[in-house]
C-alpha positions as CSV (number, residue, x, y, z in Angstrom):
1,X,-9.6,-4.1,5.6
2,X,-10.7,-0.7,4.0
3,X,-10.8,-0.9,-0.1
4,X,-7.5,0.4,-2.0
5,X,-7.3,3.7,-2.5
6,X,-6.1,5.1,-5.6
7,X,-4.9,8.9,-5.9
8,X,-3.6,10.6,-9.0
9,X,-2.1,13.4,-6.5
10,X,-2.7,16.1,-9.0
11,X,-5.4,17.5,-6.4
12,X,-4.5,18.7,-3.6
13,X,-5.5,16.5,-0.3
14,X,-4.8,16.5,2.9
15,X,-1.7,15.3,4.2
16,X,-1.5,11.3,4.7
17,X,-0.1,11.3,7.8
18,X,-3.6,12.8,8.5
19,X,-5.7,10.3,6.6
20,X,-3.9,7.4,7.5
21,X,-5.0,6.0,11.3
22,X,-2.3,5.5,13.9
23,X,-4.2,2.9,15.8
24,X,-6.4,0.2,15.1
25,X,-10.1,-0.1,16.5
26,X,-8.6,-1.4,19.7
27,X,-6.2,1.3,20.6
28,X,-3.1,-0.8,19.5
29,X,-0.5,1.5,17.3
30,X,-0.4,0.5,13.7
31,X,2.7,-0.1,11.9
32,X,3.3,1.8,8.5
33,X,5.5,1.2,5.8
34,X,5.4,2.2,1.9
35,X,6.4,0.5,-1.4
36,X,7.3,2.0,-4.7
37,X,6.9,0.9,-7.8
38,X,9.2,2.5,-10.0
39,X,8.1,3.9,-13.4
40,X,4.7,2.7,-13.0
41,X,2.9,6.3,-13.8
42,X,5.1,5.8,-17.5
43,X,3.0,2.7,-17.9
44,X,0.4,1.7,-20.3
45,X,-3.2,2.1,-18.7
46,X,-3.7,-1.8,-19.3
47,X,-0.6,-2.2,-17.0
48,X,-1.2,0.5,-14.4
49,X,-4.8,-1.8,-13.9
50,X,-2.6,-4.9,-13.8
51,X,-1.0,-3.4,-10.8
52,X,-3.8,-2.5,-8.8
53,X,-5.9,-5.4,-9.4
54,X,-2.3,-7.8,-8.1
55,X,-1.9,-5.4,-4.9
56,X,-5.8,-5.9,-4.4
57,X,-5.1,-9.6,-4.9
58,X,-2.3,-9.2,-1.9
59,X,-4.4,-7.3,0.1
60,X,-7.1,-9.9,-0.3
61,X,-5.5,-12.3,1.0
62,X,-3.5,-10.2,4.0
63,X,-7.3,-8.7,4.7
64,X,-7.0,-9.8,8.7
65,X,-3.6,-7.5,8.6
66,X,-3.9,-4.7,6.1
67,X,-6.4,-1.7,8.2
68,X,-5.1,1.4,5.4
69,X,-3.6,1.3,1.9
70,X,-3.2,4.4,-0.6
71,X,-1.7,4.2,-3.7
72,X,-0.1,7.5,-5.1
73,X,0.4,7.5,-9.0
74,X,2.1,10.2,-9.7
75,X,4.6,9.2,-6.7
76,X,4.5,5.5,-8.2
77,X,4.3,5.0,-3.6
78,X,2.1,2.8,-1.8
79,X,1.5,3.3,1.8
80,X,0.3,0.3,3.9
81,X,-0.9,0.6,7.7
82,X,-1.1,-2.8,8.8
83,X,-1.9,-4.4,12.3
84,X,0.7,-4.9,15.1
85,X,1.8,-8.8,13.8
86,X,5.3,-9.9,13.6
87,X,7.0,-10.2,10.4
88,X,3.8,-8.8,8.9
89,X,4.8,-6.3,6.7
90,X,7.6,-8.9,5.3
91,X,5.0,-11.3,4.8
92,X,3.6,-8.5,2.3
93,X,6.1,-7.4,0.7
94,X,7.2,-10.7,-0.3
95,X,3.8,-11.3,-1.7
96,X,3.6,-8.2,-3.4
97,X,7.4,-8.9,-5.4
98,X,6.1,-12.1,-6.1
99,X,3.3,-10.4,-8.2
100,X,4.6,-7.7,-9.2
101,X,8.8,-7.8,-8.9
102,X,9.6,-4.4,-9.5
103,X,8.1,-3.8,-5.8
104,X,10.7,-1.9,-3.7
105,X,10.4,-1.7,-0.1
106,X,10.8,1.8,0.8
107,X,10.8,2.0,4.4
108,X,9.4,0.9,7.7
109,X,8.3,2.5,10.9
């Protein structure tokens, strides 16, 4: 899995649909889907870390499934590309409101 990425969005970028891949290394479509996390820019510093380091702690353990992940701060959003597996993105999401319950499951593709 590529590393967390973590973006104020107070610069502009390029879009994500751009950054993000489609497919994985062996041509198989990737399936995308985004979490918010509401409030979470309002949040003390200490707890903004908190987050990252329990989404990193998913991730870690969801490595084999998880190819992209961006987190946006100023939207609160996480988008996840993950690998074609069934019930994967379920899987992570679960994990994810287990660590941190405010966790929202935004949509999926």
């Amino acid at each position: 899995m590529s590393r967390l990425i973590v973006s104020p969005s107070l610069i502009p970028a390029e879009p994500l649909r751009k950054r993000a891949p489609a497919f994985d290394e062996h041509g198989n479509a990737l399936s995308d889907f985004m979490v918010l996390f509401p409030g979470l820019i309002k949040k003390p510093q200490h707890l903004i870390q908190d987050t990252i380091k329990n989404i990193q702690a998913v991730f870690a353990k969801y490595e084999h499934a998880v190819v992209f992940a961006e987190l946006n701060l100023k939207l609160s959003l996480l988008w996840i590309s993950v690998r074609p597996i069934p019930g994967m993105r379920f899987e992570i999401i679960h994990a994810l409101r287990t660590l941190i319950p405010e966790a929202k499951l935004v949509s999926h593709i």
